[in-house]
N, C-alpha and C positions, 0 to 999 in steps of 0.2 A: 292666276294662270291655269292653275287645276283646275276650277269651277268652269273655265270657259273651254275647256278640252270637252269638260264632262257635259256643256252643252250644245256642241259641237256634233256630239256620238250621235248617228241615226239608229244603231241596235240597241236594242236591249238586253240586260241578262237573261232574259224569258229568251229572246232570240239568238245566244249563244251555244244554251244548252240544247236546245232542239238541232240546230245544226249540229253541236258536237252528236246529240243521239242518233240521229238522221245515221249520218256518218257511222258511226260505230255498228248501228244495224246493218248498216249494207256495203259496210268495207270488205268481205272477203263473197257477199252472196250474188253481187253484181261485177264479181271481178271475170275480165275477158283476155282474151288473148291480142288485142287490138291495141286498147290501149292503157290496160289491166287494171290501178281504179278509179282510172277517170270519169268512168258512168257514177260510182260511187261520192265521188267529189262533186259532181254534180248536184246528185242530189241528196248530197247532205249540204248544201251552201246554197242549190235553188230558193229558198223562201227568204235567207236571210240577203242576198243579191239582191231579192227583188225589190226591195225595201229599200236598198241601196241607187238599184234605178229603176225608176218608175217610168223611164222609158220603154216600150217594148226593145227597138234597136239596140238602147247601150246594153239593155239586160242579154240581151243575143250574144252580142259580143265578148261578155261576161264569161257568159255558159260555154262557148264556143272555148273562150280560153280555157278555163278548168277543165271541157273535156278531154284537152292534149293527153299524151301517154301521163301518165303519174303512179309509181308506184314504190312504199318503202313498209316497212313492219305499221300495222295498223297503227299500232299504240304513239308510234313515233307520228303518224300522218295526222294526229289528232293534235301537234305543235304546229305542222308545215301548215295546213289548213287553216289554223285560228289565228296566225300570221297574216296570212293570203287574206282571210277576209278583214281583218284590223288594217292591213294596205290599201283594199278598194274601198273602204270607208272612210279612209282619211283623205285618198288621192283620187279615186274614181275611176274611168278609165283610162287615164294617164299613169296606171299602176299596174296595168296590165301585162307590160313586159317583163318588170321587175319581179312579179310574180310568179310568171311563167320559168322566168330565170334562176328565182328563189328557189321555187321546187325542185327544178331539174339537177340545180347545185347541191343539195341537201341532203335530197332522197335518199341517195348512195351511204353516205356518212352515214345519217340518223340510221338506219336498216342495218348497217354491222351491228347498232349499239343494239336496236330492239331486236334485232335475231339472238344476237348473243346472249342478253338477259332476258327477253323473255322467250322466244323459242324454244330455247336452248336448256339457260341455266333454271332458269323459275321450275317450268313443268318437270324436269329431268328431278332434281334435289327434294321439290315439295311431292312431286307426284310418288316418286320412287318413295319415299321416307312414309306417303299417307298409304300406300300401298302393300310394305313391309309390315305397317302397323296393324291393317289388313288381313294379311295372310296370319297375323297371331291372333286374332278373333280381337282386336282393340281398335273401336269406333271410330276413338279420338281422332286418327287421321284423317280419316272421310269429311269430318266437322271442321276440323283446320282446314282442309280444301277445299270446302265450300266457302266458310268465313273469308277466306281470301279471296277469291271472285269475288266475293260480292265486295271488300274494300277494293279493291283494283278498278272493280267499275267506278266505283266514282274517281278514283284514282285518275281514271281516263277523263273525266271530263274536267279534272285540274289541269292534265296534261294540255285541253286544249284552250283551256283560259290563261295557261304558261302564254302558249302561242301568240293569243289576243292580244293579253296585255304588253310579253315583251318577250316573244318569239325573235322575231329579225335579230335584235341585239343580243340574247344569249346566244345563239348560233353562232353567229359571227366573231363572236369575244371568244368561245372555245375556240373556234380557226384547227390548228394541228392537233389540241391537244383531245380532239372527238379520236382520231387513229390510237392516238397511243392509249388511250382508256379504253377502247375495244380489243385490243392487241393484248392488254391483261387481262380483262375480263375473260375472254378465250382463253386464255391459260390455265386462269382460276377453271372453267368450266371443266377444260379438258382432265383437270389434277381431280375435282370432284366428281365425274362420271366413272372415272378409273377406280376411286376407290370405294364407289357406288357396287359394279359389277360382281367381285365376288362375297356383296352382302345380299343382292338382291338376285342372282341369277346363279338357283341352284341345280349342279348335273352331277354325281357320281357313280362313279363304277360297280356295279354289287358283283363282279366275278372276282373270284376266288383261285390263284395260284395253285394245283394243288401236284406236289412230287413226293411220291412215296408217305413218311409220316410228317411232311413238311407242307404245312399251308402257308399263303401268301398274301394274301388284302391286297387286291391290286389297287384299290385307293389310296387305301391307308398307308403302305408298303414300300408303293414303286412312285404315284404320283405326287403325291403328298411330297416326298422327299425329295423329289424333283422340282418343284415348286405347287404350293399349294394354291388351289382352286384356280391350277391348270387350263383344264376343261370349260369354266364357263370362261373362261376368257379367250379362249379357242372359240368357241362359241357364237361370241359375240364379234369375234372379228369376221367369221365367215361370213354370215348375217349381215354385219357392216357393206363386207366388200359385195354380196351379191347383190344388196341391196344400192350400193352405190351406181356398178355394173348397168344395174335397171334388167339383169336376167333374171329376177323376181319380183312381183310388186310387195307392198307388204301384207294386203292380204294372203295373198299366195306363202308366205315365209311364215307367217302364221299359224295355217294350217299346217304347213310343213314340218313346223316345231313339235304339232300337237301330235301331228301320225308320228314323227320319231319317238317321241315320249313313249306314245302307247305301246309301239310296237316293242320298243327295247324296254320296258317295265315290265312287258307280257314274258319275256325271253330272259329276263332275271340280269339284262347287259347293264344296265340303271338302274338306279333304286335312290330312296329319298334321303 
């Protein structure tokens, strides 16, 4: 029964991973405001379709399908995808809807889980950790940052032979339990950002109380005891909300952090 599936396949491995790379190149560089990455999906699944139909017509019809709206976290799009194509290669155009129906059902789901671990939690934990290591004059992190893209890339193109081989039915078998494993994963994220901030984001006060022969640390002194590392967490909420707001971009916030620094370092208000 397996040997006749297997001679059944019109793609090849060769022609898996080209679509998955296709794909992967031009999942966020061809993204539009129309139908965001359906030009994408296009043409990372054009050469392997065409294989599929050798008709000009059905191949139109193909392409036309994939180019509908479609849009979830890359990494996720590389399961919906290798799905999508493992369907018209088995059913043809009579797959077409189911297809179209697959993604549009999925997207949403898949996208909480890849925003949340990888938007989110990945860059936020590894980046912050390789960049602490960083700021102490230790490599090491920079090299663990890199070593990990480069597994993650191939990473990716497991993700999209998940899809191939048996996408449709892991999707489906989670069903509810894709929410509730996003719904922790956020909270894990939200508990490790928090206690990221007052490691990685430093502001203190360098003025000085001072009454008669009575000096006062205003860091040390007043805020500290108030609760400690205050300030960057004031900080980072401002930032948050202006930045949520959209009354700053982020470059703008940026620079804006940089001329704070300078100015109030020059004025002795901060200090390291």
């Amino acid at each position: 029964m397996n040997n006749e599936i297997e001679t059944n396949k019109i793609l090849t491995k060769k022609d898996i991973r080209k679509a998955a790379f296709r794909y992967m190149f031009m999942a966020c560089n061809a993204f539009n405001y129309e139908n965001q990455q359906g030009t994408s999906a296009v043409w990372g699944l054009g050469r392997a379709l065409r294989k599929i139909y050798p008709n000009d017509d059905d191949y139109l019809k193909s392409l036309n399908n994939q180019f509908k709206y479609f849009n979830t976290t890359t990494w996720m799009g590389n399961i919906l995808l290798g799905a999508s194509l493992a369907m018209e290669e088995k059913d043809g155009l009579a797959a077409l809807d189911t297809v179209q129906n697959f993604k549009t059902g999925m997207m949403g789901p898949l996208a909480g889980i890849g925003d949340t671990l990888i938007w989110v939690l990945y860059p936020t934990i590894i980046g912050s950790i390789s960049a602490y290591m960083g700021l102490q004059g230790n490599p090491t992190g920079a090299i663990i940052w890199l070593l990990l893209n480069i597994f993650f890339l191939f990473f990716r193109f497991k993700l999209f032979d998940l899809g191939y081989n048996s996408g449709l039915k892991l999707v489906t078998t989670l069903g509810e339990k894709i929410n509730v494993f996003t719904e922790a994963a956020s909270i894990m994220g939200l508990t490790v950002i928090g206690a990221l901030v007052p490691s990685v984001v430093k502001m203190k006060v360098g003025l000085v109380f001072t009454t008669g022969k009575v000096k006062m640390p205003i860091q040390t002194q007043i805020l500290d005891k108030i609760m400690p590392a205050l300030l960057p967490v004031a900080l980072t909420f401002v930032v948050y909300k202006l930045l949520v707001s959209k009354k700053m971009t982020v470059i703008q916030m940026i620079f804006a952090i940089i001329a704070l620094a300078l100015v109030c370092s020059f004025f002795g208000i901060l200090t390291v």
